[in-house]
VOGU-3710 file (C-alpha; in Angstrom, 3 decimals, decimal comma):
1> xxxxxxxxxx> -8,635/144,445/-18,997  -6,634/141,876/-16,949  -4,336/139,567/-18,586  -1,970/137,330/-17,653  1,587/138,072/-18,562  2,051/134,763/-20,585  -0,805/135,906/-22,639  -0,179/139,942/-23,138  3,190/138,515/-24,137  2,085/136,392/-26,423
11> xxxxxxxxxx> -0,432/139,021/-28,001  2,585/141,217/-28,756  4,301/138,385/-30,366  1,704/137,538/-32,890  1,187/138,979/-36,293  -1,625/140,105/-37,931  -3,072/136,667/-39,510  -5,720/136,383/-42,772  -9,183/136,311/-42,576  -9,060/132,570/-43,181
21> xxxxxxxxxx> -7,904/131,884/-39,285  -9,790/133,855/-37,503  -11,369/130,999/-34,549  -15,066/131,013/-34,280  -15,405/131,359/-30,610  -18,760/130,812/-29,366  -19,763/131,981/-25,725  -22,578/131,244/-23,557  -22,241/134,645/-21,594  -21,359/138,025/-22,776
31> xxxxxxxxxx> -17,722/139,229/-22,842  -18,373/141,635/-20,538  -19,264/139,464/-17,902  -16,929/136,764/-18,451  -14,234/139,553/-17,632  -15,804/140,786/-14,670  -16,168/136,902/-13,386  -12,502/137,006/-13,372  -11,639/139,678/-11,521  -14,091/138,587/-8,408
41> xxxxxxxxxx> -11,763/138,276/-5,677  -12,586/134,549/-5,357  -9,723/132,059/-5,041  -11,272/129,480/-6,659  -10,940/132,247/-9,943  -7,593/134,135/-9,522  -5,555/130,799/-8,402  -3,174/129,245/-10,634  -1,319/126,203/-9,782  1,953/125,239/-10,050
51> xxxxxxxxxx> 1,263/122,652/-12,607  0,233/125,662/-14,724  3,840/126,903/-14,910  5,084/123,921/-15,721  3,453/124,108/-18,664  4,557/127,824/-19,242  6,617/126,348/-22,547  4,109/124,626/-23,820  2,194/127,969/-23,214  4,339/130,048/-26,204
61> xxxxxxxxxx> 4,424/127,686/-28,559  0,390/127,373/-28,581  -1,301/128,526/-31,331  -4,732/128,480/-30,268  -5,791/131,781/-28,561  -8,848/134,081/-28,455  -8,371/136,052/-31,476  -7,199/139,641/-31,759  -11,098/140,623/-32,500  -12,466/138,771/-29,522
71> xxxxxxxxxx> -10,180/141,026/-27,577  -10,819/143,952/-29,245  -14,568/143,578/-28,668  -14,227/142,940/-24,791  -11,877/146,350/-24,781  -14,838/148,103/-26,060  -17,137/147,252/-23,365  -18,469/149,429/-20,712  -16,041/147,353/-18,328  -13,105/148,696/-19,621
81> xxxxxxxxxx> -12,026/151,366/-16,832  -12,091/148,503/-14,294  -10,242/145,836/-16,068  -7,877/148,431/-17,196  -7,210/149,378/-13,672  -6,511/145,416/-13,568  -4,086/145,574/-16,091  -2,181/147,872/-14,678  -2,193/146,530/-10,979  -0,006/143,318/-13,169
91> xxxxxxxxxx> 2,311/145,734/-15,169  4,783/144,413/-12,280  4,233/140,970/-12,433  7,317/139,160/-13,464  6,743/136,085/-15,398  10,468/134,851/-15,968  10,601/134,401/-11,777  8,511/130,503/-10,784  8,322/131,654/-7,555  5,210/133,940/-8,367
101> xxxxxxxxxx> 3,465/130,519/-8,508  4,213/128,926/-5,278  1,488/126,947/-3,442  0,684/129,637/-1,122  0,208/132,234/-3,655  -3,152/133,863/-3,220  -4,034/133,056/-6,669  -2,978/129,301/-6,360  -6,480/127,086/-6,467  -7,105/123,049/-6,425
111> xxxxxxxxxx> -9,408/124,031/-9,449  -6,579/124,409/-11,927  -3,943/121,856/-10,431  -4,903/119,010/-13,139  -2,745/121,273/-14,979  -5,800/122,620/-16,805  -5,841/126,434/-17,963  -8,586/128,505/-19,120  -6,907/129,580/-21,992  -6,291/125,779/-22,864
121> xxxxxxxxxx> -8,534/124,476/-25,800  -10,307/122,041/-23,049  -11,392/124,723/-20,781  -14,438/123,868/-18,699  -17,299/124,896/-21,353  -19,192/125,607/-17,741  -16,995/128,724/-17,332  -19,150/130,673/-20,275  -16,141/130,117/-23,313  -16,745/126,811/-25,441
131> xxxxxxxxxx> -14,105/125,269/-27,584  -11,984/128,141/-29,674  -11,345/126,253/-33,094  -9,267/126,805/-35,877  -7,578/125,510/-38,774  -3,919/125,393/-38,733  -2,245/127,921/-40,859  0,112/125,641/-42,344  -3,150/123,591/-43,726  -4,721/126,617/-44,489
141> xxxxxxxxxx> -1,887/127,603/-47,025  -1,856/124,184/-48,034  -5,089/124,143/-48,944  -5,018/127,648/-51,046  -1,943/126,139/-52,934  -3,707/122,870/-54,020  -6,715/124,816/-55,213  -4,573/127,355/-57,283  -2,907/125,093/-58,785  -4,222/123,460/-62,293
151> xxxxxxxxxx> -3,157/119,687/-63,392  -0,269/119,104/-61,446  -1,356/117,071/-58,259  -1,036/113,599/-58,293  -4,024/111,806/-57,597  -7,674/113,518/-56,693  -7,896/116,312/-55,089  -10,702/115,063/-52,851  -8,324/112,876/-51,161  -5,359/115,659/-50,179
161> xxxxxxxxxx> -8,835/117,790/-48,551  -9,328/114,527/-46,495  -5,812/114,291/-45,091  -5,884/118,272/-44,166  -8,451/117,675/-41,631  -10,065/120,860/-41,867  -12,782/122,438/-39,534  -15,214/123,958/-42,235  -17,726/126,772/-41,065  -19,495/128,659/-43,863
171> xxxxxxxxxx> -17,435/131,467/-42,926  -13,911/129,965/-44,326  -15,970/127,782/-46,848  -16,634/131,800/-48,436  -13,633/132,967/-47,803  -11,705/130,230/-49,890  -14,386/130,361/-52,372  -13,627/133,595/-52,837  -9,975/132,946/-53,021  -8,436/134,355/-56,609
181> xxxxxxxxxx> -7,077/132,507/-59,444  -8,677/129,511/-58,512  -9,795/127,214/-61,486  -13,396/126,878/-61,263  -13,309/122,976/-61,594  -11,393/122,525/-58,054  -13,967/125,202/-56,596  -16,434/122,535/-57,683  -14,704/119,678/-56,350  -14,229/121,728/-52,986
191> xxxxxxxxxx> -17,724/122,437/-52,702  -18,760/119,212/-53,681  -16,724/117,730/-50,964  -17,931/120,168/-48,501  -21,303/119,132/-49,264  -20,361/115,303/-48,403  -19,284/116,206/-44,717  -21,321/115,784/-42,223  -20,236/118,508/-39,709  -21,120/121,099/-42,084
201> xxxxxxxxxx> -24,251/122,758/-43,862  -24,528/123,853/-47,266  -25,848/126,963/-47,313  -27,571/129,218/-50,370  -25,003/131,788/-49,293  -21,877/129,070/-50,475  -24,052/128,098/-53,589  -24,326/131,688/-54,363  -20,948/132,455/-53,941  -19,617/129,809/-55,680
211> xxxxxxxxxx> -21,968/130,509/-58,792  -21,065/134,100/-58,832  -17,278/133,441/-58,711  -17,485/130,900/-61,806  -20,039/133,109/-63,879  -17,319/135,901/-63,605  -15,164/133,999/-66,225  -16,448/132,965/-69,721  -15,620/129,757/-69,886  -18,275/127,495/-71,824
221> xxxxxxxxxx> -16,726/124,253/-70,208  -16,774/125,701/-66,903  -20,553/127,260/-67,013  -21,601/123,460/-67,996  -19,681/121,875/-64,879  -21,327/124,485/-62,489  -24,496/123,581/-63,876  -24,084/120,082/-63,587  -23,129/120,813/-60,046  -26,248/123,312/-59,741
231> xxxxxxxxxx> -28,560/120,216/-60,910  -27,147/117,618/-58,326  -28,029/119,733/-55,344  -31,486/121,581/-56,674  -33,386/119,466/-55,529  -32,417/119,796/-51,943  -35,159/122,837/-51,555  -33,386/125,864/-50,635  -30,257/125,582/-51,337  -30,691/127,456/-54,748
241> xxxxxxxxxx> -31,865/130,965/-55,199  -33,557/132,494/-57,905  -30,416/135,004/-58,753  -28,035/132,155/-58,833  -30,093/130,739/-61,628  -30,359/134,207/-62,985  -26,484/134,546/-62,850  -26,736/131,198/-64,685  -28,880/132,219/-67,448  -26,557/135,641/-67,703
251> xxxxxxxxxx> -23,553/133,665/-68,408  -25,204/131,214/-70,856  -26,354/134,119/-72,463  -23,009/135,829/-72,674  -21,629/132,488/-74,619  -24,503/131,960/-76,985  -25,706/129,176/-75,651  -29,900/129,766/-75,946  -30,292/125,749/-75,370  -28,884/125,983/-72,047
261> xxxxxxxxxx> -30,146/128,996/-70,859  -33,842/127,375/-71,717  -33,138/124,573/-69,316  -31,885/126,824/-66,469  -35,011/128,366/-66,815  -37,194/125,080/-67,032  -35,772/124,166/-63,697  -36,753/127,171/-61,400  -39,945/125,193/-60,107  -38,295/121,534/-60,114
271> xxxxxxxxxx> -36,091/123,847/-57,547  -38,327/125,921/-55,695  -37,407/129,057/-56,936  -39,685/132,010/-58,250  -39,167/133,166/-61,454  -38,918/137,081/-61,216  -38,643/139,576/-64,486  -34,692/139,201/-64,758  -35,137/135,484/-65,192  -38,070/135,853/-68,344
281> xxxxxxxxxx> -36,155/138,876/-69,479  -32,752/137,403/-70,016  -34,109/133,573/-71,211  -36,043/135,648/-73,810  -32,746/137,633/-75,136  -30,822/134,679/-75,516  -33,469/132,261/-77,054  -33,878/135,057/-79,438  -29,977/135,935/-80,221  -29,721/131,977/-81,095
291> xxxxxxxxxx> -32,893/131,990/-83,285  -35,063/130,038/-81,014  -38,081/132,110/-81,138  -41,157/129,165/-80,247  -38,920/128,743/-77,639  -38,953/132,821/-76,730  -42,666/133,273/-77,121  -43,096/130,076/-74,683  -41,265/132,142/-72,139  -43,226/135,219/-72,867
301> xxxxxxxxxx> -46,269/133,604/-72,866  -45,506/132,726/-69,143  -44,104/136,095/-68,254  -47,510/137,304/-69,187  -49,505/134,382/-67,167  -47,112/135,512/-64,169  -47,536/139,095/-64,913  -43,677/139,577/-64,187  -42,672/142,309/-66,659  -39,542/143,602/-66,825
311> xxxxxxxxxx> -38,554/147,455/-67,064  -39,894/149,534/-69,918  -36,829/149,491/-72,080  -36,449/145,702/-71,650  -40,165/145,415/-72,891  -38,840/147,381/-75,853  -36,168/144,883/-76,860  -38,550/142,186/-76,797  -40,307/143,644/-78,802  -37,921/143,795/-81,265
321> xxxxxxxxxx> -36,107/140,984/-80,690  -39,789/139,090/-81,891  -40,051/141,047/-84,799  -36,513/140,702/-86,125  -37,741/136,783/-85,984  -40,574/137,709/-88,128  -42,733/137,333/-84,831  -44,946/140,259/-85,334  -48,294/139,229/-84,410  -46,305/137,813/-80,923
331> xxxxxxxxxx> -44,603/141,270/-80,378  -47,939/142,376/-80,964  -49,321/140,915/-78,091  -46,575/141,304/-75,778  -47,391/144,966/-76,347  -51,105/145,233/-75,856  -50,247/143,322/-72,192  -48,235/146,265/-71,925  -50,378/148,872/-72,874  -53,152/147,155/-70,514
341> xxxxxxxxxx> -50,556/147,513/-67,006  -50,148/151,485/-68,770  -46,536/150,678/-69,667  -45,685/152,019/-72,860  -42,635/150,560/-74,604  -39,832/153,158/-76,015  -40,808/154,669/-79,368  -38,179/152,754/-81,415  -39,592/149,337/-80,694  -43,564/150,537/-81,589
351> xxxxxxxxxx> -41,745/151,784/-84,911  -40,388/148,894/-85,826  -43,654/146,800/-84,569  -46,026/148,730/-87,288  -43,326/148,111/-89,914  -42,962/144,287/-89,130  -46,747/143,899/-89,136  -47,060/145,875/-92,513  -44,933/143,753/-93,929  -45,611/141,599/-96,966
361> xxxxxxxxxx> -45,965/137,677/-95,355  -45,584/134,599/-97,589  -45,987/130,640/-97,302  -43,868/128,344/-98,838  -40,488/128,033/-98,939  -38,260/129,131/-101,832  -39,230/130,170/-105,184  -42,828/128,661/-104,513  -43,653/131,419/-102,169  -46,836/132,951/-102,533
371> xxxxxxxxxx> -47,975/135,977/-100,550  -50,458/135,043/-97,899  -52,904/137,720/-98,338  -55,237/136,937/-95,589  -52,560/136,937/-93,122  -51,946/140,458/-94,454  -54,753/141,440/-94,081  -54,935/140,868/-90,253  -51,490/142,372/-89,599  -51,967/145,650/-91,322
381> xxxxxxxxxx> -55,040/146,326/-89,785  -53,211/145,590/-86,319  -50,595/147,950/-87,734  -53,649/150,428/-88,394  -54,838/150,665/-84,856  -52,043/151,092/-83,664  -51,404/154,373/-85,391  -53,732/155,526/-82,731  -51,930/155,422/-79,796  -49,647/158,121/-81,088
391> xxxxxxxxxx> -49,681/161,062/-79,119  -50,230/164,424/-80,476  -46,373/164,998/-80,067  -45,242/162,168/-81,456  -48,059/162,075/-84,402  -46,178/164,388/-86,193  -42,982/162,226/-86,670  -43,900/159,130/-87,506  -43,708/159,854/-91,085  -42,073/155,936/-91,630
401> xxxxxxxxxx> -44,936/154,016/-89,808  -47,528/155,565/-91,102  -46,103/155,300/-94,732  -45,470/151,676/-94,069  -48,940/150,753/-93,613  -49,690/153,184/-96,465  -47,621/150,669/-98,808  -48,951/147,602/-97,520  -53,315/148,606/-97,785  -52,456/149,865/-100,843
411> xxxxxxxxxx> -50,580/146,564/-101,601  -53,631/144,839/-100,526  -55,595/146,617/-102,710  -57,321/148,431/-99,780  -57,329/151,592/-101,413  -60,502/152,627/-99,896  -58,424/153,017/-96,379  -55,551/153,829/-97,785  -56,727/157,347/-99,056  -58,623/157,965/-95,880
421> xxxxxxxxxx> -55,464/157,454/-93,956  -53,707/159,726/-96,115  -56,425/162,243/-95,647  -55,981/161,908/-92,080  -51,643/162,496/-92,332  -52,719/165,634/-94,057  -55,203/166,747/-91,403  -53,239/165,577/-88,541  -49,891/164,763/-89,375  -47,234/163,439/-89,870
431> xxxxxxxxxx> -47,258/165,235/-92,737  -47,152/163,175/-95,976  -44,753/163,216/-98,996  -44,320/162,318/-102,248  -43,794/158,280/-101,199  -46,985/158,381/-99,393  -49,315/160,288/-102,555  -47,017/157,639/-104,708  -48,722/154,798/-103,154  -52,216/155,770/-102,869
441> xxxxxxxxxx> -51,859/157,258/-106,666  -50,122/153,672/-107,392  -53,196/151,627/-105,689  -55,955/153,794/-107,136  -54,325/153,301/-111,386  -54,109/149,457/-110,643  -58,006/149,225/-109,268  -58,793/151,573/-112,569  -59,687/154,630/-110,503  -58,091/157,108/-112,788
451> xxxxxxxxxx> -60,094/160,006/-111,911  -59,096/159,266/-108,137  -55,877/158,973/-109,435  -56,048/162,399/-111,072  -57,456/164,304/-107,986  -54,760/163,262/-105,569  -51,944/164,165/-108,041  -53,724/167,706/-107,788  -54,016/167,296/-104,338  -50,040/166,424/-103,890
461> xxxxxxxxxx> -49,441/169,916/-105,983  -51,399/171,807/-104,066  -49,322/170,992/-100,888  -46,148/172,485/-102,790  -44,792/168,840/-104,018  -43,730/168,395/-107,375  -44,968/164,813/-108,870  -41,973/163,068/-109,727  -41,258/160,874/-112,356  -42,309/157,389/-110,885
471> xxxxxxxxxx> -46,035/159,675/-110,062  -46,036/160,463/-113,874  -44,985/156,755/-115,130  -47,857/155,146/-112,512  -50,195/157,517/-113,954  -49,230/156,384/-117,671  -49,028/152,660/-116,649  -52,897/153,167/-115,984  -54,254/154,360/-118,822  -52,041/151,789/-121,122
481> xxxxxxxxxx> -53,207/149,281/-119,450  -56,904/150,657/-120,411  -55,831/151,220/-123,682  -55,904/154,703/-123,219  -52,245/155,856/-125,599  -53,672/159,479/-125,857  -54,221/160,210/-122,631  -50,926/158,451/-121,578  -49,115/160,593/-123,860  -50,069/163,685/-122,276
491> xxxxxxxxxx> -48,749/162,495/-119,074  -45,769/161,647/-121,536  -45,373/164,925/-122,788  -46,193/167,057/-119,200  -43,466/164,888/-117,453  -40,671/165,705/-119,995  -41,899/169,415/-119,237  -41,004/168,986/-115,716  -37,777/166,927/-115,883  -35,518/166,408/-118,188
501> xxxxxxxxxx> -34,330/163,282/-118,126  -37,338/160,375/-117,382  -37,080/156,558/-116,086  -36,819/153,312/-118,684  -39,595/152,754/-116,815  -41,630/155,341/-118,600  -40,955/154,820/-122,078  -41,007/150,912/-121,209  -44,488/151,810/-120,437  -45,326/153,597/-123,638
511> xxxxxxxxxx> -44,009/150,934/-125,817  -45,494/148,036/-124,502  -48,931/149,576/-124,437  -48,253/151,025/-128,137  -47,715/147,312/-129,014  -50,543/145,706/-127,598  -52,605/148,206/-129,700  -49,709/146,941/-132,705  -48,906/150,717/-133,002  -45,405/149,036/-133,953
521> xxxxxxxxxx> -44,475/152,801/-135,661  -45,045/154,590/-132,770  -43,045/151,827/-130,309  -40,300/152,650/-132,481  -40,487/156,495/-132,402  -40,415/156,547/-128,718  -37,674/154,192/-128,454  -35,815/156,461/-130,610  -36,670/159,021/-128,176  -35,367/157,168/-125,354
531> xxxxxxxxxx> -31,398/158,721/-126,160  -32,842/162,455/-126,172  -33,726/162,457/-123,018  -30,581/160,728/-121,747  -31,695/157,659/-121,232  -30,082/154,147/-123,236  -32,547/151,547/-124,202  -31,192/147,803/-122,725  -31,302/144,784/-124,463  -34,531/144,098/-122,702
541> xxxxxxxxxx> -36,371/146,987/-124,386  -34,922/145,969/-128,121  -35,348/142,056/-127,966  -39,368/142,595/-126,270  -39,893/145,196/-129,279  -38,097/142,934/-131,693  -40,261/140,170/-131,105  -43,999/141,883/-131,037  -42,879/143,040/-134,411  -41,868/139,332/-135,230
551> xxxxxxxxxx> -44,723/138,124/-133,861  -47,468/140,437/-134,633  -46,841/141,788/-137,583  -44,319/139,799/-139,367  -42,000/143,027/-140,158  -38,961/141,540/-140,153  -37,255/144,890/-142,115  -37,734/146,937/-138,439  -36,923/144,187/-136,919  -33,238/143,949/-138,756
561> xxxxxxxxxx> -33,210/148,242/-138,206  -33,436/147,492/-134,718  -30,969/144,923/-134,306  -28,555/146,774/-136,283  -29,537/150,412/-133,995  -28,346/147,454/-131,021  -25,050/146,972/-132,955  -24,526/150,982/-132,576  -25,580/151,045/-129,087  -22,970/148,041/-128,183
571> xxxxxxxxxx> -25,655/145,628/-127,537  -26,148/141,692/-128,868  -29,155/140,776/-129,699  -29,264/137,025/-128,464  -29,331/134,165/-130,702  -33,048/132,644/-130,118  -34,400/136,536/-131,324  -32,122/136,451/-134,380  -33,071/132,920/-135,473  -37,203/134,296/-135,090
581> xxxxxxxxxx> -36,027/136,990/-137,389  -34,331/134,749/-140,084  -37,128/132,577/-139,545  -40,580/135,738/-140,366  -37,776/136,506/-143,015  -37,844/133,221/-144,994  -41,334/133,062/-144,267  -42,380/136,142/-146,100  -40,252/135,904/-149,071  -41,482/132,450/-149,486
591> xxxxxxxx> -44,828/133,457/-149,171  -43,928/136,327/-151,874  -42,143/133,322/-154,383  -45,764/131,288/-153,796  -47,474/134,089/-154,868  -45,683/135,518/-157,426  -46,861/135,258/-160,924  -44,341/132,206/-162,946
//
């Protein structure tokens, strides 16, 4: 394309500058015909005066030109053979010689002999080419060097941007925003200031920006500041997007700070923005992480109102998050929504749902805590439908859920259920094992169904599993608590068939049902028994034994055997016991002296 010689000198002069001084050059006409305009072989166009060379010093030491990419985009046009032809028609032209310019010169015109060029910054904005502007590199390095640097300018900051005189675009206001090791508190102030000038627009690209270069560090003092910055322009509609506040609630989650996060997310309609499934999704996590969990179920409560839920696997989490926060019946709901819109959350998180709601729930707080039954007795059968949605596949697994709400109807002394559901493992899986016939044995002894009791213990053999010792003890807890010593000792004697060494549990069984009967004799034998079958009797055994004998039948001779037996075994008995057995002791021999002939 044509050029003048000045300027193709100048272009080979210049270096390649940062993207923080490129000039924003707005034109009114296309480049293309703006260069074809100047080659017409008008006067009025091709005339320069000699007023213009006068200047030609001032003319180098300019440094406001088109920029290099203006150029390079009018080189690209379908003009370029003839301008290039141009160009080459002025390879000659010698621009160290004034007389080129002289008044008759056929490119001399009246036009230009103000002394005006068009490559001046007041160029006629007639000609197509409005005011090039740009900031002065020397103020643009300034500028980067007061923002990088942290505590040591004098005075605010506010007031060294004022001196600069900048020309701010949203274009630069990016670019420095984007600059590196910047502290995130003179970003602020920069934007802030920005924001106060009147020749320039705050767009939601610059908030954006500036949010997603301060999120990138985890700095609690510096996510507060942002969102202290964030509040004073939200209200301006617009200006805020709904992934800024996202980014927002991201980095509050990062630090742990739930609180926070919650009012980012109370603010989205104060600021015109639309909540989407990133913004319940991560205000749930974090309210959950810091243990706020009416706070979580608020915000799922509205993600299901806005029906805005997030990907499967994200359902999943909040799923569990809820029931780690002993939120179960709120998990619950969260994933009948789910099932409704025919999303089905992963199979981890509808694990661990049927455990939480077959767990045992109590009221009250410390050592005054009762089980709430009732509430039981909703969650379990929650728990129990459930169990339905299993697929075949699946089915088969799920040996811990299903044994979970096993425990908890037999627990609730639903045995009715409970056997039909372990009727239904056996018919259709998963497969059920000793834990599973342990519970239903367990329920059916405590509601006095011995026969029941009986048939299922069959039942387990006949699948090929051996009734271990906790199926034999249940068994003989049953009939001593009916009174029933026989038959409990023939569970006694077929479980020391089948393993050789048995529970305390066991023989704590037998003795305290031979005792309530005051079979004292027989208590004794089968804590003598205890050490055959390699297991030692505690304290606990001797001192419970010690005093039914004390008690009930005022033998304080076995009583003194047994605390001597203790002695052998290493054991103490404690003090209150002994003093009951000096006391039955003095009792009976005075009793004997009273009736004793004189």
């Amino acid at each position: 394309m044509w050029r003048s010689p000045a300027f193709r000198a100048n272009l080979r002069r210049r270096v390649v500058v940062s993207n923080l001084l490129h000039p924003t050059v707005h034109s009114q006409v296309s480049c293309h015909e703006t260069l074809i305009s100047t080659l017409r072989p008008d006067a009025s166009l091709f005339r320069f005066s000699n007023s213009w060379v006068s200047k030609k010093s001032e003319f180098y030491q300019r440094n406001t030109f088109f920029s290099s990419s203006a150029f390079e985009s009018c080189q690209d046009s379908p003009s370029e053979s003839p301008i290039a032809e141009a160009d080459e028609a002025a390879e000659d032209f010698d621009f160290s010689s004034t007389s080129t310019f002289d008044e008759n010169d056929m490119f001399a015109s009246s036009e230009y002999e103000s002394g005006d060029s068009i490559f001046e910054e007041g160029a006629d904005s007639d000609e197509g080419i409005e005011v090039v502007k740009e900031n002065d590199p020397d103020r643009v390095e300034s500028l980067l060097s007061l923002l990088q640097s942290r505590g040591t300018v004098t005075g605010s900051v506010v007031s060294h941007f004022e001196e600069m005189d900048l020309i701010l675009n949203e274009e630069f206001v990016l670019k420095v925003l984007g600059t590196p090791c910047v502290p995130a508190e003179n970003l602020i102030s920069f934007a802030r200031w920005a924001l106060q000038k009147l020749d320039f627009k705050v767009t939601t690209r610059v908030v954006g920006s500036l949010v997603s270069t301060i999120c990138q560090e985890n700095s609690k003092r510096d996510a507060y500041t942002l969102w202290d910055f964030v509040n004073e322009i939200g209200e301006k509609k617009g200006l805020v997007s709904t992934e800024s506040l996202n980014e927002l609630i991201g980095q509050f989650s990062r630090l742990g700070k739930g609180k926070a996060a919650f009012d980012v997310f109370n603010k989205f309609e104060d600021f015109g923005c639309l909540l989407n499934a990133e913004s319940y999704y991560f205000t749930i996590e974090v309210l959950c992480k810091r243990s706020f969990y009416d706070w979580a179920f608020l915000a799922c409560e509205k993600m299901l109102e806005a029906d805005k839920l997030p990907a499967i696997e994200r359902v999943g989490k909040i799923i569990s998050y809820l029931c780690k926060g002993d939120r179960a019946k709120e998990a619950h709901l969260v994933y009948l929504y789910a099932k409704d819109k025919k999303i089905y959350p992963p199979r981890s998180s509808i694990d661990f749902l049927i455990c939480s709601l077959s767990r045992n729930k109590r009221t009250g707080k410390g050592t005054e805590q009762e089980l709430d039954k009732e509430l039981d007795k909703e969650t379990v059968s929650l728990a129990l439908e459930m169990l339905n949605d299993y697929p075949g596949v699946d089915r088969k697994s799920a040996i811990k859920p299903f044994s979970s709400v096993l425990k908890k109807l037999c627990w609730i002394q639903d045995v009715g259920r409970a056997k039909r559901l372990l009727l239904e493992m056996i018919d259709a899986g998963p497969p059920p094992g000793n834990s599973s016939f342990n519970y239903v044995i367990n329920g059916l002894t405590k509601a006095g169904e011995m026969d029941e009791a009986l048939k299922i213990t069959e039942m387990m053999k006949t699948r090929g599993l051996k009734p271990d010792v906790y199926t034999y003890s249940v068994i003989m807890s049953g009939y001593a608590r009916d009174g029933a010593m026989e038959e409990a000792c023939k569970i006694y004697d077929e479980a020391k068939k089948k393993h050789s060494k048995l529970a305390p549990v066991t023989y704590h069984t037998l003795i305290r049902g031979f005792c309530r009967l005051e079979q004292f004799d027989k208590a004794v034998d089968i804590l003598g028994e205890m050490k055959q079958y390699g297991v030692q009797p505690s304290h606990d055994e001797y001192n419970k034994l010690i005093k039914s004998i004390c008690l009930k039948s005022l033998d304080w001779e076995a009583a003194e055997k047994l605390q001597d037996q203790m002695g052998e075994n290493g054991l103490i008995l404690n003090g209150r016991t002994r003093a009951l057995i000096s006391a039955v002791k003095e009792l009976t021999e005075g009793d004997l002296e009273v009736s004793s002939p004189v």
